[in-house]
C-alpha positions as CSV (number, residue, x, y, z in Angstrom):
1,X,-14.9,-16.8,-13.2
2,X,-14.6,-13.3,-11.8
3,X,-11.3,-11.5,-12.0
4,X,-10.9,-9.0,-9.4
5,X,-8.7,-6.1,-9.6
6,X,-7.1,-3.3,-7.5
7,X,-5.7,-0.2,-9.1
8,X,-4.8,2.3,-6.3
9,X,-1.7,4.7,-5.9
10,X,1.5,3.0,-3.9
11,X,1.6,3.5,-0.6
12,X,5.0,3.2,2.1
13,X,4.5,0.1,4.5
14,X,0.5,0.5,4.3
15,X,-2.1,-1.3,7.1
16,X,-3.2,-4.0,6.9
17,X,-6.6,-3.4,5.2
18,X,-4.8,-2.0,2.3
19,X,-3.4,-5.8,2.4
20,X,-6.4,-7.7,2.7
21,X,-8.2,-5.3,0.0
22,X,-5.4,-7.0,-2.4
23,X,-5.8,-10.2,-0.4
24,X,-9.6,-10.3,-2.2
25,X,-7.5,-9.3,-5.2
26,X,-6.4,-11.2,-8.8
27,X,-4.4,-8.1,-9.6
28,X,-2.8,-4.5,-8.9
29,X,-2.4,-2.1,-11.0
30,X,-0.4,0.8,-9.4
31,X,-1.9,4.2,-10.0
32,X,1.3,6.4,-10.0
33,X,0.6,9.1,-12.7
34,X,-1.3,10.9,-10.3
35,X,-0.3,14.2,-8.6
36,X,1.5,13.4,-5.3
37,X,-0.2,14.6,-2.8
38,X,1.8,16.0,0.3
39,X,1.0,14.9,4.0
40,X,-0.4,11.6,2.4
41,X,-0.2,8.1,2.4
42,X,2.4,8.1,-0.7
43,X,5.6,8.3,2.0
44,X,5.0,7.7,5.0
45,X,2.9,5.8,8.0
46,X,2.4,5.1,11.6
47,X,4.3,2.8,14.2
48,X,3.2,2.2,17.7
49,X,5.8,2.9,20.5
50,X,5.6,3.3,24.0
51,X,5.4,7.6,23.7
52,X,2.6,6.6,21.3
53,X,2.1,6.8,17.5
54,X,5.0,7.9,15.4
55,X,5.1,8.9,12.1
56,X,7.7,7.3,9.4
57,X,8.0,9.1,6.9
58,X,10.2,8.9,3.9
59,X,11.6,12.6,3.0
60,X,10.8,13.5,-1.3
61,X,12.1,16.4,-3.2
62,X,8.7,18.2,-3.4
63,X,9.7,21.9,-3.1
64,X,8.4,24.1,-6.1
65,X,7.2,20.9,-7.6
66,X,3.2,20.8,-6.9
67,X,2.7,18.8,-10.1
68,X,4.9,16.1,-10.2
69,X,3.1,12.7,-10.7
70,X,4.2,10.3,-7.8
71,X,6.2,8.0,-10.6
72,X,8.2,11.4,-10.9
73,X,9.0,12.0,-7.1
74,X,12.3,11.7,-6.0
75,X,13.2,10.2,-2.6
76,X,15.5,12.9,-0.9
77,X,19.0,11.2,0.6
78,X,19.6,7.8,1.6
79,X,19.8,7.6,6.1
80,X,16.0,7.5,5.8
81,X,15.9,3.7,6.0
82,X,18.2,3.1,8.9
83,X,16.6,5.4,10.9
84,X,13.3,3.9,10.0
85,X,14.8,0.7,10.8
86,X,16.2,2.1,14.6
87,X,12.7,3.5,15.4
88,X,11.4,-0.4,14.8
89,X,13.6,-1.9,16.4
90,X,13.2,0.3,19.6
91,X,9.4,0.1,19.6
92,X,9.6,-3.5,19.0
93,X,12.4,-5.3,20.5
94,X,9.7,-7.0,22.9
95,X,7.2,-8.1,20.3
96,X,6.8,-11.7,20.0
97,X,7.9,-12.0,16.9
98,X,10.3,-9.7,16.8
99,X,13.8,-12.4,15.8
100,X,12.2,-13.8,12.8
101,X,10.7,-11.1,11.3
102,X,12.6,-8.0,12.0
103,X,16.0,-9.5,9.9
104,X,13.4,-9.9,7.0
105,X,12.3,-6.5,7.2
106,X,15.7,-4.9,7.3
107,X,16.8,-6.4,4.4
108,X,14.1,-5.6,2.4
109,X,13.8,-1.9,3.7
110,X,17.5,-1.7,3.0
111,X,16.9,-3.0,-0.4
112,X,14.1,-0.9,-1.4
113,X,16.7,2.4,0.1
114,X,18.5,1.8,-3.2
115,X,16.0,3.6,-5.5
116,X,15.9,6.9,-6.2
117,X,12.1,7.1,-7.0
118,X,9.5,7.0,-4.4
119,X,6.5,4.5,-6.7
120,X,9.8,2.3,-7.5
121,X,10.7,1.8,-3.5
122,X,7.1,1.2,-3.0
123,X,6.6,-1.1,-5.5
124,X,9.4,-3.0,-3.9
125,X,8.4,-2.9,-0.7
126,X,4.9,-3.9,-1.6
127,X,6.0,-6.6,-3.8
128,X,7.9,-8.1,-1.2
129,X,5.8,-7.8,1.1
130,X,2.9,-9.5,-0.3
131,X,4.8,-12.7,-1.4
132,X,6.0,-12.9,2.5
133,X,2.3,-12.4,3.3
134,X,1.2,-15.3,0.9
135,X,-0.5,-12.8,-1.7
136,X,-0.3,-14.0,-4.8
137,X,-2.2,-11.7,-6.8
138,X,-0.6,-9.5,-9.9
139,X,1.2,-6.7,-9.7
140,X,1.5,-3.8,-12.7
141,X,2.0,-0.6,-13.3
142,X,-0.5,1.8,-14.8
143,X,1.8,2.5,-18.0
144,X,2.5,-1.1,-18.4
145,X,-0.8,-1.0,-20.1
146,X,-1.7,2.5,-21.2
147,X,1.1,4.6,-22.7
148,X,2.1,6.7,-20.1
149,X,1.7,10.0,-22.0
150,X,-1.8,9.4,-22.2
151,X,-2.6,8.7,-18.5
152,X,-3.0,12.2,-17.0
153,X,-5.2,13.1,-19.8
154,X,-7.7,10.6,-19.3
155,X,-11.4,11.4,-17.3
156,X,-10.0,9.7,-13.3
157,X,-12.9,7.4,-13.7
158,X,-12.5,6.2,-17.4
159,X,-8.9,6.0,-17.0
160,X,-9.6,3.5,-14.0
161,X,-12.1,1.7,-15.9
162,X,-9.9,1.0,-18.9
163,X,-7.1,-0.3,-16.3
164,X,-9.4,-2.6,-15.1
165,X,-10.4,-3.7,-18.7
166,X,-6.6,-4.1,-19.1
167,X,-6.1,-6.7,-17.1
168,X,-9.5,-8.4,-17.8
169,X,-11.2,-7.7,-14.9
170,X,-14.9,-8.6,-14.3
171,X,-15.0,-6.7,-11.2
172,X,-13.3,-3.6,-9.6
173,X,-12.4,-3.5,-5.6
174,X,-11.9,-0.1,-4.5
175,X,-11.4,1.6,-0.9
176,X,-14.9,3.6,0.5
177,X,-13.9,6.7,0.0
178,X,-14.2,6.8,-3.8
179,X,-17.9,6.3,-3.8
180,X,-17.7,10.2,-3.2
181,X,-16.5,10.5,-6.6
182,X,-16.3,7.0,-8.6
183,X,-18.8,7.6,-12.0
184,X,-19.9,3.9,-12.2
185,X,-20.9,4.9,-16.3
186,X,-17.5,3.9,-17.7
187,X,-17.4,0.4,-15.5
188,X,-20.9,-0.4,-16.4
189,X,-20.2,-0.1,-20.2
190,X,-17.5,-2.3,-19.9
191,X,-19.6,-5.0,-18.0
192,X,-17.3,-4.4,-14.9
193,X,-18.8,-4.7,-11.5
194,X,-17.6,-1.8,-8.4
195,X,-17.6,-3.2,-5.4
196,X,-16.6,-1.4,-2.1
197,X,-14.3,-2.1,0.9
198,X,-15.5,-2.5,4.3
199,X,-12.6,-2.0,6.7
200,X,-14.9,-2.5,10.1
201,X,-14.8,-5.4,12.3
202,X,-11.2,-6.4,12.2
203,X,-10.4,-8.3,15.2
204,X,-7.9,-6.9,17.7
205,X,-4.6,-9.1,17.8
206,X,-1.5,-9.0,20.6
207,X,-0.3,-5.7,20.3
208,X,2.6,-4.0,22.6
209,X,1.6,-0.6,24.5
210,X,-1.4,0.2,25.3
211,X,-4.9,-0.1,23.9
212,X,-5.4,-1.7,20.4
213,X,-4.5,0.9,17.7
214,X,-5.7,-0.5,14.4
215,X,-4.6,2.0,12.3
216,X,-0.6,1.7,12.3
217,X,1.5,0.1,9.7
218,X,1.6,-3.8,8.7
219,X,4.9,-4.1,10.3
220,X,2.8,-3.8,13.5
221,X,0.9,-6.6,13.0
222,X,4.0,-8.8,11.4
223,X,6.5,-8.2,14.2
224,X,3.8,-8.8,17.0
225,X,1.9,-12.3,15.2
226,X,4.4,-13.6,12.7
227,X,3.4,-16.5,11.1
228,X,-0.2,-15.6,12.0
229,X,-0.4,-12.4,10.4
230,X,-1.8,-13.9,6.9
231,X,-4.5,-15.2,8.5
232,X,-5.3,-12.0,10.6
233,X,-5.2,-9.8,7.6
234,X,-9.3,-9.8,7.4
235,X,-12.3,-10.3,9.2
236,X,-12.9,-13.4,10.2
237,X,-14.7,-15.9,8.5
């Protein structure tokens, strides 16, 4: 039987085809040796609100440290979360699903406020997050199965492939952009299928202000569908 696995860098409150990529998922294996990368998907994302999108983003120490991996990036003060949480719950107080979801979410945003570094809250987040979502796939860290020392060294490519042989994979999913740089050599010697996202044709669901905007934040989609958002997660069948 084919084991599919993920291994992609954390993100903070990701869309939702970063959701249904691990929805297709057995496993995730978080890719946080890598350089952070400023202005990126690492700490921050969008919410929809009546003046438009808005960014959340989490603030990092990142001054005068352009080399830090993203396991090594500290998260800068602790307000951060509540006023994440205040610009929710102004840009959603009217979404349907706003009084069962939202006291979910704080908690678990609150939670995740108590670590100090970024790929920990994400991991969090992300963890919790999928179990609410029903995603019962995996979840590790790159250095739970290569010693961490060793990571940064290693060819991008070979070091994803031997993830993926890690957790016994048969097949690797991985977003489109990487087919700009993937090398399919180490995956093939290890009998490992690639095989690509395709993040067109997701359906439009109930969505407060304005035209559709598919590109926000999960949250989006969990405060304004609630129970449904599982099943909106992909294309349909």
């Amino acid at each position: 039987m084919a084991r599919t696995v993920v291994v992609t860098q954390s993100n903070y409150l990701p869309w939702r085809g970063w959701f249904d990529m691990l929805r297709q998922a057995d496993a995730l294996v978080i890719l946080d040796s890598v350089q952070y990368t400023r202005r990126d998907w690492r700490n921050r994302n969008r919410i929809k609100t009546p003046q438009g999108l808005v960014w959340l983003t989490v603030p990092v120490e990142a001054k005068g440290k352009y080399h830090q991996a993203v396991d090594e990036t500290r998260i800068q003060g602790r307000d951060w979360a509540e006023q994440h949480l205040r610009a929710i719950a102004l840009a959603y107080a009217r979404a349907r699903h706003h009084a069962e979801v939202f006291p979910w979410l704080e908690a678990v945003l609150r939670a995740a406020a108590g670590e100090e570094l970024l790929s920990r809250m994400n991991e969090r987040l992300i963890r919790a997050f999928c179990d609410r979502l029903g995603l019962g796939l995996s979840i590790t860290r790159d250095a739970d199965h290569i010693p961490r020392a060793e990571l940064p060294g290693l060819d991008p490519s070979e070091r994803l492939a031997a993830l993926a042989e890690a957790v016994g994979a048969t097949r690797y999913l991985s977003g489109p952009a990487a087919q700009a740089y993937l090398d399919p050599a180490p995956f093939a010697r290890r009998g490992i299928e690639i095989a690509w996202m395709d993040y067109s044709g997701y359906p439009p669901y109930p969505q407060l202000w304005g035209e559709f905007e598919p590109a926000v934040s999960v949250v989006d989609l969990m405060l304004n569908t609630g129970p449904e958002a599982p099943r909106l997660l992909g294309r349909p069948d």
